[in-house]
N, C-alpha and C positions, 0 to 999 in steps of 0.2 A: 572087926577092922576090915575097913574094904580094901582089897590088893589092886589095884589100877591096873598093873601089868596084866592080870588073870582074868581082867574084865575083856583085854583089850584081845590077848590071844584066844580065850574063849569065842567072840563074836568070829575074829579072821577062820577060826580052825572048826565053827558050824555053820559056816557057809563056804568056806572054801575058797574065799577073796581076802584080798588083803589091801586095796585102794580106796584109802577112805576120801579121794580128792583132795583139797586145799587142806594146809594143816590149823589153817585157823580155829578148830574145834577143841583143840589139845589143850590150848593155856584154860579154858574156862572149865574141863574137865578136869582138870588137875588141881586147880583152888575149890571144886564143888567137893571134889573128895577130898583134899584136905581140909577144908571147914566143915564136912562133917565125922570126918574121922575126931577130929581136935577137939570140937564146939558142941556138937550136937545130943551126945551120951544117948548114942543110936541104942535101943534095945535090939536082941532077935530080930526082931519082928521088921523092926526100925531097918536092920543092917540087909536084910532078906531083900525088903522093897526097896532100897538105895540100887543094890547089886544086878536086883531086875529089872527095871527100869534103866540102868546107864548099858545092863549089857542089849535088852532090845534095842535103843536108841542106837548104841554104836551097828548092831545088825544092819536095822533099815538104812543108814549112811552108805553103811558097804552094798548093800541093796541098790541104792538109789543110781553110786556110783557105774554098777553094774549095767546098768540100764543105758547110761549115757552112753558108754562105751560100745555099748551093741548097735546103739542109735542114736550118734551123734548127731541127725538131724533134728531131735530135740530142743538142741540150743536154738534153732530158729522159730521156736513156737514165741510167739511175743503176748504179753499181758498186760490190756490197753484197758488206760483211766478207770482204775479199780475203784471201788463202793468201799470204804474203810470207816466202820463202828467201830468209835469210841467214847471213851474218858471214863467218868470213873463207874467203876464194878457196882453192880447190884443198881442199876438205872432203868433196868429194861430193855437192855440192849441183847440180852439171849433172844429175850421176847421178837421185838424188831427183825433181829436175823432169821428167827425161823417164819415170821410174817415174809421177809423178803424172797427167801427161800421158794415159796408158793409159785413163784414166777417159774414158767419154765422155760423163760428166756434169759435166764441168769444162772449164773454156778458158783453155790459155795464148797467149802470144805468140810465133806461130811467125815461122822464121827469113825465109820469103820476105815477109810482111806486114809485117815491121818492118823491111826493106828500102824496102819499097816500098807504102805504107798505104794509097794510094788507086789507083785506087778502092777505097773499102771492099768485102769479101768478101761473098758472098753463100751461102748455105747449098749451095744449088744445085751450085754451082762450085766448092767452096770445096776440093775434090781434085782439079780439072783446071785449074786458074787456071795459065796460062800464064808467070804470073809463077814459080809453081815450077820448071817447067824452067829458064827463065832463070838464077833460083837456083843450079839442078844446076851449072849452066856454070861460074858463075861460083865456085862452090866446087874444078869440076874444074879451074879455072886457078889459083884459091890452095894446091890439093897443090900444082902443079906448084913454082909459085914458093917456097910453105915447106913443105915435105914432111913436114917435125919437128911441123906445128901438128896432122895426125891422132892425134898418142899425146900430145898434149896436153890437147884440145879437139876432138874426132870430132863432126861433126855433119852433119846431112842439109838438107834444103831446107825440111821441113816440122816440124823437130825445135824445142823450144819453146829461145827464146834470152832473156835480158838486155833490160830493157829501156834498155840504156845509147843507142842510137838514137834514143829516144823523148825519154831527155834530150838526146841530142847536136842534136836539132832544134831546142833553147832554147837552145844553144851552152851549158851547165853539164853535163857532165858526164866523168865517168872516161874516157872511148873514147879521148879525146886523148894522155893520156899514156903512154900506152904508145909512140906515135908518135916522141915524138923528145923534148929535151934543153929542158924549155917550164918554169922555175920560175914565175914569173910565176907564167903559167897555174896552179899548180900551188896556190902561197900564194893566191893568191885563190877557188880554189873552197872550198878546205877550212878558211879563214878570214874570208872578207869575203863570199861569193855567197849570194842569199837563195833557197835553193831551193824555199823552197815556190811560188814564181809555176811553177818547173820542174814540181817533182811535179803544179800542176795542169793544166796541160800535157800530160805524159805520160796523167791522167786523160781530157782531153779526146780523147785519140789513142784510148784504149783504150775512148770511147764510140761513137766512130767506127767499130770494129773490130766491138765485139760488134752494131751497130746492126743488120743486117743477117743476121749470122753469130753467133746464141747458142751455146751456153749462154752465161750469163752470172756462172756461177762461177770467179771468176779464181786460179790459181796462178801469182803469178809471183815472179821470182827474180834479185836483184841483190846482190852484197859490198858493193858501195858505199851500200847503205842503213844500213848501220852508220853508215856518217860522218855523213850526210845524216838521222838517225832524227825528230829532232826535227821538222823540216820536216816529213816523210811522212807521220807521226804527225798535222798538222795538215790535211791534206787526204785523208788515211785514219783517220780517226779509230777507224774500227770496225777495222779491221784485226788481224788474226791472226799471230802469226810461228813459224816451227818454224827455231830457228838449229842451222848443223850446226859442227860441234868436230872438230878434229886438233890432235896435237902441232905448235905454232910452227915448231917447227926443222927440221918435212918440210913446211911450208905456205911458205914465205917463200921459200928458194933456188927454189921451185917455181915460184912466182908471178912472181920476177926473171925465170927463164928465159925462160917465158912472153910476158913484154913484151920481154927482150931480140928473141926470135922474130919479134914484131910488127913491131917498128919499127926494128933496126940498120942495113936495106938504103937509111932516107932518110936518112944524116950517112953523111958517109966519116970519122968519129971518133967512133964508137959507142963508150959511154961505159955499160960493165958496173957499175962500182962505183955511178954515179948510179941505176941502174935496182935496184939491193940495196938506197939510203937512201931514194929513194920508197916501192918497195915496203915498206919495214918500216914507216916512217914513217906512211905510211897505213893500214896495217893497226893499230898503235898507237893512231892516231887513233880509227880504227874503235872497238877493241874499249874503248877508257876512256869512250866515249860510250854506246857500246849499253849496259855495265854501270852508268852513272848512270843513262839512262832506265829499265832496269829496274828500277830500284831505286826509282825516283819513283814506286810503284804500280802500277807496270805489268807486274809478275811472273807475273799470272795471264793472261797474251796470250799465253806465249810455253811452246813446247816446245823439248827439245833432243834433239839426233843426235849420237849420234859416228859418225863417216867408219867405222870398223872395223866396226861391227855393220849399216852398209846396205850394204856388201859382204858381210857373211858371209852374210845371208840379211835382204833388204829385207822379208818381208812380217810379221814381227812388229813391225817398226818402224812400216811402215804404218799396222797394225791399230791402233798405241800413239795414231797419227797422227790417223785420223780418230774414233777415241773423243775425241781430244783438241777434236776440230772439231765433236763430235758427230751423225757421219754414219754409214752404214750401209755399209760393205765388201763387197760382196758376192761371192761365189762369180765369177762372170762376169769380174769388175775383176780379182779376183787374178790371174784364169786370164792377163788381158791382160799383168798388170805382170810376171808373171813370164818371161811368151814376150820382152818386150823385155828384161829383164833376162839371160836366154840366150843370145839373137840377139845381143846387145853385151856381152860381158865385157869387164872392166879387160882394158889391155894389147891388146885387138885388134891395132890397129894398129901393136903395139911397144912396147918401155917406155920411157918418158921418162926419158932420163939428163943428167944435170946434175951440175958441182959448185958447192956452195954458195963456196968460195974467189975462185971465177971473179969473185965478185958481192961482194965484199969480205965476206963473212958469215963467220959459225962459230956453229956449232952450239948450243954454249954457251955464247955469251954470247947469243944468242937467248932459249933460255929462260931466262936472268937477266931478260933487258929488259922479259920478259912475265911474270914471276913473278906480276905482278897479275892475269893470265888465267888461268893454271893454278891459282893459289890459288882464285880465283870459281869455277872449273870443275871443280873436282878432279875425277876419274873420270871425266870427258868428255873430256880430253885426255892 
């Protein structure tokens, strides 16, 4: 059972603060733990990683806070017409980011700072920060334990990640479900949660980040902003998006697996068919929302990818990319994007096999269900 109270005095009583700012984080904390106390039939194991993960996450909050307080001129750091990858998961879009990343006239959100955000980064440091190794460690103990998650999801300690951390610090966001067996949780983010208090949240973490450690041209990259677009939209107003495109029917059993990966080690009755009707379900979501927002005049914000062509060769996509942004590509950046693009081919680490059956799916009635996507998108998917 997880005790919420003991989470919360735990975090205040090892750091020694107790301002977690805005209480907007409270309601979505208190339905994740109820719906997995109730829902989930958390094993050990299950109940261990719930408990460490809500009590870091309320830390870094009280962290963040802390920070503002000492330097309140932080609020005037501003975060202008950010680069937002999205739509739906397993498109290509890690890939993309960490191509975009090459720039050194751009900043994303790397894997050890959105671990661990304060102290904010300093330019200085900002390649020997001890918090990277740390990182290393702690990625060299997640092969050990899911070894399937490198030919899934390959990443390094400095590699640009998800800002799903950054929501999970307002207790709203996607990170949870993969976890375990939480509808509750589930029905409430993606119909009743007001996420714009979230996304400005995440804003305020990402002022904190560059404060210190510019550039302050941001690329970042989340699936889940599909669902959430509206909100994002109201605290990104200026925002840019390049959405990437795959066929449904290799996206979806892919994305199951994925979360089966994450989460089946905390229930001793890991449940493959719920982790199929999530994941479709939410990507459903996704993709009927992003296609009304674009359609409410918001068509000219947005670029698209298909997954096949930034495999075959990423830098005409690029070039498509930043004419799109209106920026200059230069010679130098290529030279970057292409060494990483080398240095990490698809499949490095193995190829990711699955079956969609596993997951209650089938292929085709996949693409039936999403007819409304491939119709919108014809030739992107």
């Amino acid at each position: 059972m997880i005790e919420l109270a003991r989470l919360i005095d735990g975090a205040t009583n090892s750091t020694g603060l107790s301002d977690f700012g805005d209480d907007h984080w409270r309601e979505g904390l208190e339905i994740l733990v109820d719906s997995a106390n109730r829902e989930a039939h958390l094993n050990a194991t299950g109940t261990a990683v719930f408990e460490g993960l809500i009590g870091n996450l309320l830390i870094r909050r009280l962290e963040v806070e802390h920070w503002y307080t000492l330097h309140p001129e932080i609020e005037e750091q501003e975060i202008k017409a950010p680069l937002m990858v999205l739509g739906l998961p397993r498109t290509g879009s890690t890939a993309l980011h960490n191509i975009l990343a090459a720039d050194p006239a751009v900043r994303v959100l790397r894997n050890w700072e959105s671990a661990s955000p304060c102290p904010p980064p300093e330019t200085a440091t900002e390649h020997s920060d001890p918090r990277i190794a740390a990182m290393e460690q702690q990625l060299a103990l997640g092969d050990l334990a899911m070894p399937r998650m490198k030919q899934m999801l390959p990443m390094t300690a400095t590699s640009p990640i998800e800002d799903q951390y950054l929501m999970g610090m307002d207790f709203t966001s996607q990170v949870f479900m993969p976890m375990a067996q939480i509808p509750t949780y589930v029905e409430w983010f993606n119909f009743k949660a007001d996420l714009e208090p979230t996304f400005r949240y995440v804003k305020r973490v990402l002022k904190l980040l560059q404060w210190r450690c510019p550039p302050t041209k941001w690329r970042l990259k989340n699936p889940s902003y599909s669902q959430c677009i509206d909100a994002l939209d109201k605290v990104f107003p200026d925002a840019r998006y390049c959405m990437t495109h795959r066929a449904v029917e290799d996206v979806i059993p892919s994305v199951a697996d994925l979360y089966y990966e994450l989460g089946h080690r905390n229930t001793d009755a890991p449940d493959r068919h719920w982790m199929g009707e999530l994941t479709t379900s939410n990507c459903q979501l996704g993709m009927q929302r992003m296609i009304a927002f674009r359609e409410a005049n918001n068509e000219h914000r947005f670029m698209d990818m298909h997954f096949k062509e930034l495999q075959a060769d990423p830098i005409p996509v690029i070039e498509r990319l930043y004419a799109f942004l209106g920026e200059n590509l230069s010679d130098e950046v290529r030279a970057r994007m292409l060494d990483w693009r080398h240095q990490t081919p698809r499949d490095k680490h193995g190829i990711h096999e699955y079956n969609a059956a596993d997951f209650g799916l089938d292929k085709a009635s996949l693409r039936q269900r999403f007819g409304f996507y491939h119709d919108r998108f014809a030739g992107l998917t």
